[in-house]
C-alpha positions as CSV (number, residue, x, y, z in Angstrom):
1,X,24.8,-96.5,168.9
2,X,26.4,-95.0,165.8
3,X,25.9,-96.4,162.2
4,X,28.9,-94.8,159.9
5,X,26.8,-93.8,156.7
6,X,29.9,-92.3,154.5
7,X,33.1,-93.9,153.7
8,X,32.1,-97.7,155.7
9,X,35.1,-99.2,155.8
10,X,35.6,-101.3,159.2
11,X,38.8,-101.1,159.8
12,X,38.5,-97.1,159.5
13,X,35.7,-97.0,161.3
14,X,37.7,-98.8,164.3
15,X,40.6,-96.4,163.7
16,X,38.5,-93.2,164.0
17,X,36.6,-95.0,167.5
18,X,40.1,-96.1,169.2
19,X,41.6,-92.3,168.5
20,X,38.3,-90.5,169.3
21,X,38.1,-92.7,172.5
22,X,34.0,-93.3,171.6
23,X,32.6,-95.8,173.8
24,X,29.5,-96.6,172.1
25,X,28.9,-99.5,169.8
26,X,28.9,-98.3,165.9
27,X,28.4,-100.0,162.6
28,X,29.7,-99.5,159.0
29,X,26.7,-99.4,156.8
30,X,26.9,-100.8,153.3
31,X,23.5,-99.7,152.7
32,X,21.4,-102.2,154.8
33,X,20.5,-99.9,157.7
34,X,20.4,-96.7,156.2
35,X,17.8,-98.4,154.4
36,X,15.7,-100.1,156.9
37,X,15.9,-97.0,159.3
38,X,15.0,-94.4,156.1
39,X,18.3,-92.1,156.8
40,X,17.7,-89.4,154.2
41,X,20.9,-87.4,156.0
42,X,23.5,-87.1,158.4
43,X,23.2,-86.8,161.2
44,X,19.9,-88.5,162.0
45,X,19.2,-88.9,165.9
46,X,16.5,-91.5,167.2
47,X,15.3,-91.6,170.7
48,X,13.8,-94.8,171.7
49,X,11.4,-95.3,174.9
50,X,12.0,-98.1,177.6
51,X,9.7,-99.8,175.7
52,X,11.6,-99.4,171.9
53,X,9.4,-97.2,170.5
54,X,10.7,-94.3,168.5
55,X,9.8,-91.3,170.4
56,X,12.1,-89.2,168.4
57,X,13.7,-88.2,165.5
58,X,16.0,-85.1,164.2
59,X,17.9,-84.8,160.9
60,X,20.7,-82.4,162.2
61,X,21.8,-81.7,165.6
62,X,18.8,-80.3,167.6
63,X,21.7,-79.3,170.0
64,X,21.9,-80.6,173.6
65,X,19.1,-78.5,175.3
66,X,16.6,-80.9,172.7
67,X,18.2,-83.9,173.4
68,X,18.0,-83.7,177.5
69,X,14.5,-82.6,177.3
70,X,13.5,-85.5,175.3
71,X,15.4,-87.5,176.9
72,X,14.3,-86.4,180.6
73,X,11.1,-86.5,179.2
74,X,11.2,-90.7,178.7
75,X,13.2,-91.1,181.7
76,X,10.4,-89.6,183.8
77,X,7.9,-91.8,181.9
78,X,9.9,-94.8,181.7
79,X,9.9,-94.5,185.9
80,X,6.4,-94.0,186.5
81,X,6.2,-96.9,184.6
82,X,8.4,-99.0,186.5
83,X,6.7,-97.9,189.5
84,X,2.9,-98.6,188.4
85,X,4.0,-102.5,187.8
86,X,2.8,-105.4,189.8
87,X,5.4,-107.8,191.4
């Protein structure tokens, strides 16, 4: 998910996503989520569990090696966890 912090006009906002090609869902903030999320920068990055809980968080790139690990990380977690559940 992307929240546009600068500039957040919608219909730009759509303009940039349909040339870019981005297939993620992103909003234009007026204020409300930078506020409620405590964005002090761009970019911010959140990882979130299976289970919504922030695991995660970078002001700046942390580049892509930080991102898989973390994100392997959960994945590995979130499986084990999947697996340990009664049905």
């Amino acid at each position: 998910m992307g929240v546009n912090t600068v500039g957040s006009l919608e219909k730009k906002l759509k303009e940039v996503m349909d040339k870019e090609k981005l297939t993620w869902r992103s909003f234009a903030d007026d204020g409300a989520i930078t506020s409620k999320w405590n964005l002090h920068g761009t970019p911010t990055l959140y990882v979130l569990d299976h289970k919504g809980v922030i695991r995660q968080k970078w002001l700046g790139s942390p580049g892509e090696r930080a991102i898989e690990a973390a994100l392997q990380k959960l994945i590995k977690e979130a499986e084990r966890d999947g697996n340990n559940t009664t049905r």
